[in-house]
SEKOL-57747 format. One line per 10 residues: for each residue x, y, z of C-alpha. Coordinates in nm, 4 decimals. Example, Ala and Ser with C-alpha at 12.3 -4.5 7.8 and 13.67 -1.06 7.14 Angstrom:
BEGIN
1.2300 -0.4500 0.7800 | 1.3670 -0.1060 0.7140
//
This chain:
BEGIN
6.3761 8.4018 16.7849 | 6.6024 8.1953 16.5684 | 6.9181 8.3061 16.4209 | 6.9950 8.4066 16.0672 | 7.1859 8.1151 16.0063 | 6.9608 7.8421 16.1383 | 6.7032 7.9878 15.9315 | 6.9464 7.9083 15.7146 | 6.9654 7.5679 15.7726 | 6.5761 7.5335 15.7309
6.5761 7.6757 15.4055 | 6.8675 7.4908 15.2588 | 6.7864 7.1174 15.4380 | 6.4622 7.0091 15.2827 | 6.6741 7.0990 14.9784 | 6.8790 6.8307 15.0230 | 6.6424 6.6224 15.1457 | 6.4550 6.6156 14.8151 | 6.7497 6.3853 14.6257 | 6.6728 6.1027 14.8551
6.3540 5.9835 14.6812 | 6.0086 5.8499 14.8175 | 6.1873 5.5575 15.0092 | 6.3401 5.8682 15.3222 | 5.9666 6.0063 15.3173 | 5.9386 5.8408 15.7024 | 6.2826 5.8898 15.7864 | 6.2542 6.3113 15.6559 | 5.9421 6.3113 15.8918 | 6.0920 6.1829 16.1872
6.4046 6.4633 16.1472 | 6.1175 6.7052 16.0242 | 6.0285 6.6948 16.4018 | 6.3400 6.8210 16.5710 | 6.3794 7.1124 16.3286 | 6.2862 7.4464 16.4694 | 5.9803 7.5581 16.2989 | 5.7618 7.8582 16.3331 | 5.9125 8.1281 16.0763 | 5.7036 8.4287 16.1804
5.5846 8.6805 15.8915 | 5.8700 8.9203 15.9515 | 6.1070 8.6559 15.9492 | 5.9784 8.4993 15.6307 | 6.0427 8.8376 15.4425 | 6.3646 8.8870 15.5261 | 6.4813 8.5389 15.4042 | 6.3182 8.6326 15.1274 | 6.4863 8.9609 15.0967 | 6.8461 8.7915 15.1821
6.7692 8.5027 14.9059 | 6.7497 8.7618 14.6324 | 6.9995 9.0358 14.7588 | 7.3646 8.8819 14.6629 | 7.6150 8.9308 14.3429 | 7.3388 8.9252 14.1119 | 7.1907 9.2987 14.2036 | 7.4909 9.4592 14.1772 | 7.5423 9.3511 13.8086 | 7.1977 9.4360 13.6809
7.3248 9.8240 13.6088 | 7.5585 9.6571 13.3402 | 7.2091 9.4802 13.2104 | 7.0210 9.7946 13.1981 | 7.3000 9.9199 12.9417 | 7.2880 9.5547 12.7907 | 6.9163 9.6574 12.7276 | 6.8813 10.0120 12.6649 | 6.8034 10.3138 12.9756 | 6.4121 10.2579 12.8913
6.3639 9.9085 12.7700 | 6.6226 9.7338 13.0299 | 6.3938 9.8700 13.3613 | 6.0783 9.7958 13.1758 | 6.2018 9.4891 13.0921 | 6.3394 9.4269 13.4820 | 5.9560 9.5016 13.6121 | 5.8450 9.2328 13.4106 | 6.0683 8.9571 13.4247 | 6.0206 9.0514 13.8186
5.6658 9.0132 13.7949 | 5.6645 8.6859 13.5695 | 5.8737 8.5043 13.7696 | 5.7125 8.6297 14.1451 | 5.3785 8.4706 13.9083 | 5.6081 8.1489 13.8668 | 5.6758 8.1405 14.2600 | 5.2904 8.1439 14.2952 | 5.2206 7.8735 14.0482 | 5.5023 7.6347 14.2536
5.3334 7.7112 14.5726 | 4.9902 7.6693 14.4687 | 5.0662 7.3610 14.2937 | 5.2625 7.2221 14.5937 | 4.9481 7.2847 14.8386 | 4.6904 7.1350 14.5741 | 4.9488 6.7887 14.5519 | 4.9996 6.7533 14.8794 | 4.6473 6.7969 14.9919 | 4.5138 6.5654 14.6943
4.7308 6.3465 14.8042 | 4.7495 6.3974 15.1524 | 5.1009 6.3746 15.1996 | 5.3667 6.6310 15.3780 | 5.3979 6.9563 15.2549 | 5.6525 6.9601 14.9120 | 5.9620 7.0445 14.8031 | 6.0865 7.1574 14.4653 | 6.1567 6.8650 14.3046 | 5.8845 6.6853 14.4590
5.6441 6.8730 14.3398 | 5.7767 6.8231 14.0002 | 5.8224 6.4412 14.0586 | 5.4568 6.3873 14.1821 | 5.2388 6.5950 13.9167 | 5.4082 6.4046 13.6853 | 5.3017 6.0860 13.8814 | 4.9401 6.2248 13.8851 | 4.9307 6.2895 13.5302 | 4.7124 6.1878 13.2835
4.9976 6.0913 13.0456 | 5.1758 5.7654 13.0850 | 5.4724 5.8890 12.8856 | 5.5099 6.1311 13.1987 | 5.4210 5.8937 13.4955 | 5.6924 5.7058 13.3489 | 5.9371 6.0241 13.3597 | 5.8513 6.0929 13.7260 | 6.1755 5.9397 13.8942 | 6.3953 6.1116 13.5707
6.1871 6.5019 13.6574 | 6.3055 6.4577 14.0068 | 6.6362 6.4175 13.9193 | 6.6278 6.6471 13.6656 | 6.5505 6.9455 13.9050 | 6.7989 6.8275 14.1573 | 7.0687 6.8530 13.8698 | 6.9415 7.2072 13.7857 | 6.9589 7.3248 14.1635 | 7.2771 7.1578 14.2296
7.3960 7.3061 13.8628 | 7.3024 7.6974 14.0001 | 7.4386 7.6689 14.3525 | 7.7502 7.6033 14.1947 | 7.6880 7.8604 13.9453 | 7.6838 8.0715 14.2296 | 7.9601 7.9667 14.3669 | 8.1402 8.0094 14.0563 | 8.0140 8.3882 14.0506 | 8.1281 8.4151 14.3773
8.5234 8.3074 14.3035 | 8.5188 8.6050 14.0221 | 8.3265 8.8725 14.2453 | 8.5875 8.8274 14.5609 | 8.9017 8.8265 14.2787 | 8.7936 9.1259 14.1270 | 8.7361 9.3215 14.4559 | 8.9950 9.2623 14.6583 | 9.2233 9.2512 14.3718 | 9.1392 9.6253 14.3363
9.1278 9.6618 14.7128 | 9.5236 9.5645 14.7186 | 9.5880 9.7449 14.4174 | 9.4032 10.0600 14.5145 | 9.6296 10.0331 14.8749 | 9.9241 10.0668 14.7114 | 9.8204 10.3468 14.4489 | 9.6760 10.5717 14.7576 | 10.0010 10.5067 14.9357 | 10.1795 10.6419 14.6964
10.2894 10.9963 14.6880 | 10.1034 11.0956 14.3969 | 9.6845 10.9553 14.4269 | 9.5693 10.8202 14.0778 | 9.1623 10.8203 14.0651 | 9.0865 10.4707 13.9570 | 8.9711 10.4488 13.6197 | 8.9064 10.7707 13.4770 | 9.0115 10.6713 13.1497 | 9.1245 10.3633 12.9762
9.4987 10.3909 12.9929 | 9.4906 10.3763 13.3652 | 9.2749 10.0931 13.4090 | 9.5179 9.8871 13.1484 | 9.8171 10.0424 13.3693 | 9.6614 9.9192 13.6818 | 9.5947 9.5487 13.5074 | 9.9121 9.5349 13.3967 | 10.1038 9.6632 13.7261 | 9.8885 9.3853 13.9904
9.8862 9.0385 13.9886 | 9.6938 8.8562 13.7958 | 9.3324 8.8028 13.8297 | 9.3307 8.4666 13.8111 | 9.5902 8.4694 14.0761 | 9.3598 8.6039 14.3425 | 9.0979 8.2967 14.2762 | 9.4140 8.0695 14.3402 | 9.5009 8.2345 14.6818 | 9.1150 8.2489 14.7886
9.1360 7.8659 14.7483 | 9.2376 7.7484 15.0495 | 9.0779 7.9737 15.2537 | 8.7081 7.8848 15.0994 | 8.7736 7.5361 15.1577 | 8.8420 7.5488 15.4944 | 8.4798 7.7367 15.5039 | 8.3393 7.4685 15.3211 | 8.4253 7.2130 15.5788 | 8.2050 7.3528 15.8676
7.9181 7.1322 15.7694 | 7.6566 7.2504 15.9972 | 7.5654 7.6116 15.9048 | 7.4333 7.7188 16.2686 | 7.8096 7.7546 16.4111 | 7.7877 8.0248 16.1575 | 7.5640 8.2557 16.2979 | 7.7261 8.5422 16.4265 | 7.9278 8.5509 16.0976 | 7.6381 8.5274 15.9045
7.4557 8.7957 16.1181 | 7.7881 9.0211 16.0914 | 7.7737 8.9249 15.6762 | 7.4334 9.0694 15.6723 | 7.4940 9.3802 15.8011 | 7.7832 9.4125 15.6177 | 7.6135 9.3926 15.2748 | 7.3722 9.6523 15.4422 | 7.6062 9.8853 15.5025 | 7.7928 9.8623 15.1404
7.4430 9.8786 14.9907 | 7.3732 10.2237 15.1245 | 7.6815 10.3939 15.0698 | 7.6570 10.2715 14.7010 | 7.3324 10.4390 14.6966 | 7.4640 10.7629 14.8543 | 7.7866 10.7568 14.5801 | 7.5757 10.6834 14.2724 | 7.3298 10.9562 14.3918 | 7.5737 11.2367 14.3730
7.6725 11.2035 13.9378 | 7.3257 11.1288 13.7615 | 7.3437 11.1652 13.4124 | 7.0800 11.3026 13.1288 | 6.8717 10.9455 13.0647 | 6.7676 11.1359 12.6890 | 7.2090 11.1214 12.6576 | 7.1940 10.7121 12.6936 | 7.0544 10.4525 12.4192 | 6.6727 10.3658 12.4837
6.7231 10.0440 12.3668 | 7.0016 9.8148 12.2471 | 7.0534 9.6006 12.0092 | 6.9052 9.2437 12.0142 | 7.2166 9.0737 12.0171 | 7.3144 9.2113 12.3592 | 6.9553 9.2207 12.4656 | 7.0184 8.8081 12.6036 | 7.2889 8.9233 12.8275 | 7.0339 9.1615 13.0195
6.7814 8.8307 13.0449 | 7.0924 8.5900 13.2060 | 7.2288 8.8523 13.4473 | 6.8621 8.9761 13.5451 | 6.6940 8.6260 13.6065 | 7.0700 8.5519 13.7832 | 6.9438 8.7897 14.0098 | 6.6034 8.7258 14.0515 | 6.6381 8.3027 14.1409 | 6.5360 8.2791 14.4608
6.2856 8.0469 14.3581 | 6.4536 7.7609 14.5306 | 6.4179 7.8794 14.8906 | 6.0287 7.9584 14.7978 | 5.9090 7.6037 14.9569 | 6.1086 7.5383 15.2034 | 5.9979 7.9044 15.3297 | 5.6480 7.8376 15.3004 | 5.7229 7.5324 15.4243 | 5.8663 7.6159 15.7557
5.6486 7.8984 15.8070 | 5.4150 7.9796 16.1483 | 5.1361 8.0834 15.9423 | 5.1816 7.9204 15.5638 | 4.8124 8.1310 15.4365 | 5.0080 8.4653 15.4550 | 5.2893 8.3520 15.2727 | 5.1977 8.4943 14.9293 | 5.1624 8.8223 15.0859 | 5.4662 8.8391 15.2408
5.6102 8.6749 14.9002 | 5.4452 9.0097 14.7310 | 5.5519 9.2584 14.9683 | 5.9008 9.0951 14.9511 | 5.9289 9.0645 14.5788 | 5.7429 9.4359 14.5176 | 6.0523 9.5229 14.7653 | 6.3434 9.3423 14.5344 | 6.1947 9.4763 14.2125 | 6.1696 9.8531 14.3299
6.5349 9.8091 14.4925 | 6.6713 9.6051 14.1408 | 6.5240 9.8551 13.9221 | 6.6584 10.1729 14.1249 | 7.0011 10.0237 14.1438 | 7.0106 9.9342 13.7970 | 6.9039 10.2421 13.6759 | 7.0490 10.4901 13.8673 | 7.4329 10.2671 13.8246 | 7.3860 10.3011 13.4859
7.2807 10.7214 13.4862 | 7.6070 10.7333 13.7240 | 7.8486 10.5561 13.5360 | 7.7504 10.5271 13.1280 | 7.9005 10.3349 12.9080 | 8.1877 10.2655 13.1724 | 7.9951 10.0268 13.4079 | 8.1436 9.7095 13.5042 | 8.0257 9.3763 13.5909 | 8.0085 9.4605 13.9329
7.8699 9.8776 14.0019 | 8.1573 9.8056 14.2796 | 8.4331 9.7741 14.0381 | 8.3475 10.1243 13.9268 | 8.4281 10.2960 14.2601 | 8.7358 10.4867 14.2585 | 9.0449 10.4281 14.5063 | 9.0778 10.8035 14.6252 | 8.7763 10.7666 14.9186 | 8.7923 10.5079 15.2044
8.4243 10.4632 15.2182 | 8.4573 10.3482 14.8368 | 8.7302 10.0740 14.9739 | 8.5051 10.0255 15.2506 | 8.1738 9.8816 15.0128 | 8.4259 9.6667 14.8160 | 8.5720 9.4617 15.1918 | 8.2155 9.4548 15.3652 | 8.0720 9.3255 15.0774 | 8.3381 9.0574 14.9430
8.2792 8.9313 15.3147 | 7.9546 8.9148 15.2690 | 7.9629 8.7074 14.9697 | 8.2604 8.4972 15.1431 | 8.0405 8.4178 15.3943 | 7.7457 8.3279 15.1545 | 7.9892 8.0796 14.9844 | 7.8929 7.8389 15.2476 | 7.5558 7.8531 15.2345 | 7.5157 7.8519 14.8764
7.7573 7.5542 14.8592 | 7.5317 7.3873 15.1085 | 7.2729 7.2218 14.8766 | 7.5190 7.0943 14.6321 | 7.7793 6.9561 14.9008 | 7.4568 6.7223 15.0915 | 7.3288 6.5737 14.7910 | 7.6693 6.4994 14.6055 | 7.8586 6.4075 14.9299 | 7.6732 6.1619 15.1350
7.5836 5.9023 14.8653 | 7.9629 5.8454 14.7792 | 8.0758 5.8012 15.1116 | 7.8258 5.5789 15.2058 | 7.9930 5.3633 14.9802 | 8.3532 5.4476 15.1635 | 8.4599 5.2466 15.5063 | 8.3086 5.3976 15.7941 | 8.7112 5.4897 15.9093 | 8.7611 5.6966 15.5513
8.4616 5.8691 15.5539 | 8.5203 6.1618 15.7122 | 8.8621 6.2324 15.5072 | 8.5888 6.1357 15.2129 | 8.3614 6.3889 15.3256 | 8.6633 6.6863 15.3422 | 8.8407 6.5485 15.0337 | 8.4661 6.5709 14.7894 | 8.3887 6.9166 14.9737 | 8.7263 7.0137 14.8272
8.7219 6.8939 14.4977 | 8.3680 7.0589 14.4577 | 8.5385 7.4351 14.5449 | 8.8191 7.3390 14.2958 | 8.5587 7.2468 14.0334 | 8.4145 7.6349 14.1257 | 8.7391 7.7862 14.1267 | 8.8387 7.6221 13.7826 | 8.4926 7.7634 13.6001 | 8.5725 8.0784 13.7302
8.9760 8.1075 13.6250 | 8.8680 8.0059 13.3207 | 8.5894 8.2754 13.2711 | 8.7195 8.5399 13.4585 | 8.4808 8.8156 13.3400 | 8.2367 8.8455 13.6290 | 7.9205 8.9645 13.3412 | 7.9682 8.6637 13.1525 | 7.9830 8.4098 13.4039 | 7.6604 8.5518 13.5771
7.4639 8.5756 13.2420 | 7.5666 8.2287 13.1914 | 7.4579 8.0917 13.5151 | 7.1827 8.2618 13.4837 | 7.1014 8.1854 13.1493 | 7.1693 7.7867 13.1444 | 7.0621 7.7157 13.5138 | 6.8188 7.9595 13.6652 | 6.6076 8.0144 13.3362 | 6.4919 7.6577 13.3971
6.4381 7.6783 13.7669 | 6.2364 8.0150 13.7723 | 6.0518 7.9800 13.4236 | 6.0453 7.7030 13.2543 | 5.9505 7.4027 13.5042 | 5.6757 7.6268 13.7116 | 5.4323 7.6706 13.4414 | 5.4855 7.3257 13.3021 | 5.4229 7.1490 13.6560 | 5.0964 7.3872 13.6385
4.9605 7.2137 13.3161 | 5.0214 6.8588 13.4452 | 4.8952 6.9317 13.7763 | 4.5915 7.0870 13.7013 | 4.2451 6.8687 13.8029 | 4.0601 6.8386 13.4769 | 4.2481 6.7836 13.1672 | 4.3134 6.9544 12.9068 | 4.3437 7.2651 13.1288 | 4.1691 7.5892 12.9809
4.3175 7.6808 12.6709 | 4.4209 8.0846 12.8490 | 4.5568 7.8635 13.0790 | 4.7449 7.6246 12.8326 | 4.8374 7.9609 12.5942 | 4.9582 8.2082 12.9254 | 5.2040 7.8819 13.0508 | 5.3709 7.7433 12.7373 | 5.4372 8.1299 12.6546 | 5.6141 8.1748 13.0091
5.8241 7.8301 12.9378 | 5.8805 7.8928 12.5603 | 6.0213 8.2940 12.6993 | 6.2505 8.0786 12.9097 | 6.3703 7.8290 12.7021 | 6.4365 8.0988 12.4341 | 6.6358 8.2948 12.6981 | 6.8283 7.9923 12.7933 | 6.9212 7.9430 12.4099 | 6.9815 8.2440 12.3445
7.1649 8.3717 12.6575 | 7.3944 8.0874 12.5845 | 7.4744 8.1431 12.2785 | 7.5955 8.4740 12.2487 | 7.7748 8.4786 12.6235 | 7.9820 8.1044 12.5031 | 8.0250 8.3202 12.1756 | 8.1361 8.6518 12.3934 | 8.3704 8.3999 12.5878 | 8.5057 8.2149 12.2783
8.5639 8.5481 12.0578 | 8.7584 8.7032 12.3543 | 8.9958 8.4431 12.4264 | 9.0086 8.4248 12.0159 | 9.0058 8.7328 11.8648 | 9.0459 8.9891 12.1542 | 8.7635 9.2504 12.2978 | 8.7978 9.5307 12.0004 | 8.6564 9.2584 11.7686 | 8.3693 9.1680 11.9098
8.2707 9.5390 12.0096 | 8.3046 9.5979 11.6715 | 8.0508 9.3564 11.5888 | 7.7951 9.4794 11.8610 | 7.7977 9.2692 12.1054 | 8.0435 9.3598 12.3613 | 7.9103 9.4119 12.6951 | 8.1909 9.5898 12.8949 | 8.3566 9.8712 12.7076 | 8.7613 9.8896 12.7700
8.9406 10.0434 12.5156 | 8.8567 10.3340 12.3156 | 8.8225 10.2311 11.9441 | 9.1226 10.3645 11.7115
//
């Protein structure tokens, strides 16, 4: 059986491979051949599991509250559903190209690049070489995204880790953040936030430079268990403080209503590893199911989480339902290390994608002798180029809605039913056909303009005018100080 991480590698390389264009098809077979392949059933969902499970699930309790207690999981079931409906469309679309056109099975991008090739509109055969490109950009645009999210998450963990160290050492124990004036007391004794990101720095771009993810198995192995682990005793601490749901808001209002769609489809974008999955699997014809038993899984464990974070913790949750653990309890400290080391782990994976189709065409321009020292010094100004998006929007909620709403938006609902309606046989398609797609792409394109909005607004008013402000206009997403 293959290990996590060179699963892994299967997942992430035809990826990459797709920004090389028609003229590596021979070249991407030949390789094709000395990949493992043979992803049994069980392995299948698990990837799929892992590609969903990461930062984005543990902010989706502060996007319940963004939504309301019974419109935000309502809402979560059916953005889950309509975008495990857009992983079906790419698939099924994929299959039909490739077979019509009897070529190897497709990736993201190529499946974009040839149904506009196919399609009955010159305007879009003409666009064909510009769509691939275009959903390159977008995947390399949310890996880094990720990344981004990544920088804040480990920051504001461990920053609360050392903090909480030296508060339990102390001869008097203060319980983290059982009011306001503590938490600013806490801020204001540490270091700052955007400190933490700085000293992370080196050490995540000395990760960055193991290019081959399979000498990272047995971390990536120990990673997985480790988010396991913090998963369940979140569970068992949120389980113990449940709160009336008829005492919490059933719905919000609609100005904080697009911060619930950018952090939720943040966490549902595992679109991109749908393919190469499929792809790489033993038995392709019982990948939807396992895409439906995996998804059914995500949704049930999204929606409990979310739910039962916000019942636990009210109005106080936080970007991240870890930041709302208290110091006094070592299994608290506990979820906060195993996880930031599972997302410090992840780093490298998610950084993967981006890294092999930036790096490689610039240094084939360099002198064979500078190209390695090319290679390391274009790995490390991509990490900086994280690390800066992330010091300068160092509020781990905004940063995922806005990854979530710019980038993944377009990869998990806008492009899927729009490849459907240019790949489908007869032309014009069916007009439930033509109505049920442009509604899923015109939802996501009005979630990426409006999740943009109001989280550049949230960032620009905060920097501006300060947090009371904008909570006094209704949009705030993260309560902090008690209004006067």
């Amino acid at each position: 059986m293959l290990s996590a991480e060179q699963l892994d590698m299967e997942v992430m390389t035809p990826l990459m491979e797709e920004a090389g264009g028609e003229e590596e098809d021979v070249d991407r077979d030949e390789d094709s051949e000395h990949l493992p392949r043979g992803i049994t059933f069980t392995q299948t969902l698990l990837h799929l599991l892992k590609g969903n499970i990461g930062t984005g699930l543990l902010g989706l309790p502060l996007a319940v509250k963004n939504a309301g207690i019974m419109l935000g999981p309502v809402s979560l079931v059916l953005m889950g559903v309509v975008c495990l409906h857009c992983m079906h469309i790419l698939v099924n679309c994929s299959h039909q190209l490739s077979e019509r056109l009897k070529r190897s099975p497709l990736g993201y991008s190529e499946t974009v690049a040839v149904a506009m090739e196919t399609s009955s509109s010159q305007c879009l055969r003409k666009g064909a070489h510009f769509g691939r490109h275009l959903v390159n950009f977008f995947l390399v645009l949310t890996q880094l995204g990720f990344c981004s999210v990544y920088f804040v998450f480990l920051a504001e963990n461990i920053k609360q880790v050392m903090e909480g160290a030296r508060l339990n050492s102390s001869v008097e124990t203060v319980p983290l953040y059982s009011n306001s004036s503590e938490e600013d007391s806490l801020s204001a004794a540490g270091l700052d936030l955007r400190l933490y990101m700085v000293f992370l720095l080196p050490f995540i771009i000395v990760l960055t430079f193991i290019r081959d993810l399979r000498n990272m198995a047995v971390l990536s192995a120990i990673a997985n268990i480790c988010m396991a682990i913090s998963l369940i005793l979140i569970f068992t601490y949120i389980l113990h403080d449940v709160a009336d749901p008829r005492s919490l808001p059933y719905a919000s209002t609609w100005r904080k209503f697009p911060f619930f769609f950018g952090t939720a489809i943040f966490a549902f974008e595992g679109i991109g590893v749908v393919l190469p999955l499929e792809n790489q699997m033993s038995e392709p014809k019982r990948f939807p199911q396992a895409l439906n038993i995996g998804m059914g899984v995500i949704i049930v464990l999204y929606v409990t989480l979310a739910t039962l974070g916000y019942l636990c913790f009210r109005d106080d949750i936080k970007g991240s339902i870890t930041l709302n653990l208290p110091h006094d309890s070592w299994s608290n400290q506990l979820v906060k290390v195993l996880y930031s080391f599972g997302v410090f782990v992840s780093f490298a994976v998610q950084f993967f994608v981006p890294a092999e189709i930036l790096v490689p065409p610039v240094c084939e321009r360099i002198r064979k002798s500078w190209r390695r020292a090319a290679d390391f010094s274009l790995r490390a100004v991509l990490v900086c180029l994280t690390c800066v998006t992330a010091v300068m929007i160092p509020r781990l909620d905004l940063v995922i809605s806005l990854v979530g709403a710019v980038s993944s938006s377009a990869l998990a609902l806008v492009f899927p039913p729009l490849v459907e309606l240019m790949a489908f046989p007869s032309q014009p398609p069916p007009p439930l056909l033509l109505l049920k797609d442009l509604s899923i792409a015109t939802l996501g394109f009005i979630g990426f303009l409006a999740g943009t909005y109001v989280t550049m607004e949230e960032i620009i008013y905060s920097d501006d005018q300060g947090q009371t402000h904008l909570r006094d206009h209704g949009n705030w997403t993260t309560p902090t100080t008690s209004r006067p």
